[in-house]
C-alpha positions in Angstrom: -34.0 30.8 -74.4 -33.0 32.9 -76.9 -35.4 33.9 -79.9 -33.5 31.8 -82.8 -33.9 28.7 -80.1 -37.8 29.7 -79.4 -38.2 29.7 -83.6 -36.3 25.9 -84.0 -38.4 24.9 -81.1 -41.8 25.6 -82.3 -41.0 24.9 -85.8 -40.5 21.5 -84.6 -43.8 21.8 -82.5 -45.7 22.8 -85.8 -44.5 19.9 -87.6 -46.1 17.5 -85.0 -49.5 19.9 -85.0 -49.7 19.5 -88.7 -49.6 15.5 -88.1 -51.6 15.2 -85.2 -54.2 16.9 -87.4 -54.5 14.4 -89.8 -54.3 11.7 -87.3 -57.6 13.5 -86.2 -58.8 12.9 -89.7 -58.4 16.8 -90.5 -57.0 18.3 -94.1 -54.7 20.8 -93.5 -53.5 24.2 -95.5 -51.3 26.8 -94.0 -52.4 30.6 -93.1 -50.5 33.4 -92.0 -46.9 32.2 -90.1 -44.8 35.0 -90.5 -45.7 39.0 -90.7 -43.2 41.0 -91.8 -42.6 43.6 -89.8 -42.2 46.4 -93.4 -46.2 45.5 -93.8 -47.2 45.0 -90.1 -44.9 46.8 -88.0 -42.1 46.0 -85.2 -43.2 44.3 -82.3 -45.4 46.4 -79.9 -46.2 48.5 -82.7 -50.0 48.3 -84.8 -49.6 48.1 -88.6 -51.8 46.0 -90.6 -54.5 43.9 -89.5 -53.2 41.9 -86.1 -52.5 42.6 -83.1 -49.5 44.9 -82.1 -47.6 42.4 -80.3 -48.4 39.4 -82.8 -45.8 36.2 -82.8 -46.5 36.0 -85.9 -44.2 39.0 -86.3 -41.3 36.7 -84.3 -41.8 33.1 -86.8 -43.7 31.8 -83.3 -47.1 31.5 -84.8 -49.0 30.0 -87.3 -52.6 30.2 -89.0 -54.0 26.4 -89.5 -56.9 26.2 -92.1 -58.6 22.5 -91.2 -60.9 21.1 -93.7 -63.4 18.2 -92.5 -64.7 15.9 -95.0 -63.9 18.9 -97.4 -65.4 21.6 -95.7 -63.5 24.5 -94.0 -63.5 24.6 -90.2 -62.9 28.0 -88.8 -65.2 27.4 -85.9 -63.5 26.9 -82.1 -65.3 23.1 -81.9 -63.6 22.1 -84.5 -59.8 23.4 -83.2 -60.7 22.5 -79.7 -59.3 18.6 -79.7 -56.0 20.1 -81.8 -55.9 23.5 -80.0 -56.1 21.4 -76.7 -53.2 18.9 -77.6 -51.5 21.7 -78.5 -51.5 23.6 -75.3 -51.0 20.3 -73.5 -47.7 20.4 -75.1 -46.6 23.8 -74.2 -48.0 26.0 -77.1 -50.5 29.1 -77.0 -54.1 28.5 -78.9 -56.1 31.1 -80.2 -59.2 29.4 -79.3 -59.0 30.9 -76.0 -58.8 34.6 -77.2 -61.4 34.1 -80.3 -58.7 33.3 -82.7 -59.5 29.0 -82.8 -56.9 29.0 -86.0 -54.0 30.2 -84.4 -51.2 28.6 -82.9 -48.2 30.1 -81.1 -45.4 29.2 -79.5 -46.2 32.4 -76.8 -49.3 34.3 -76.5 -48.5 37.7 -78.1 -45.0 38.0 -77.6 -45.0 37.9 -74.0 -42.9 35.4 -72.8 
């Protein structure tokens, strides 16, 4: 699959993340989905804050900031019900590597 494919594909996939979680009765804003790679370096390579081999740097990942009755959940609890739909369905959650607000199409550009 070629990278351009990857992107459509898990733009699509964030689209259905963003409604599951207010089926779940979450709030949603959006947090870091792309780093360019000017600020944060090419792929492989550390620049910034992030990891060297980020998808974030590829448009595969994206930062979810949920709210709960108004308050801001950063805590892997709260992710685990959308982190775990989301790997269901093919994605990467950060919630496995102590990152519950991330969700990638890959896991650090691996894949």
């Amino acid at each position: 699959m070629s990278l351009r494919q990857k992107q459509v594909r898990f733009a699509r996939m964030v689209g259905e993340l963003i409604a599951q979680a207010f089926a779940l009765g979450y709030e949603v804003t959006l947090g870091d989905a792309y780093r360019d790679a000017r600020v944060h370096g090419e792929i492989g390579e550390k620049k910034g804050y992030g990891h060297p081999k980020s998808c974030h740097k590829l448009r595969l990942a994206i930062d979810l900031n949920l709210f709960k009755d108004g308050v801001y959940r950063i805590d892997t609890r709260s992710h685990q019900p959308l982190g775990e739909w989301w790997e269901a369905r093919g994605g990467s959650w950060g919630g496995r590597f102590n990152d519950p607000n991330h969700y990638s199409l890959e896991h650090d550009g691996m894949r």
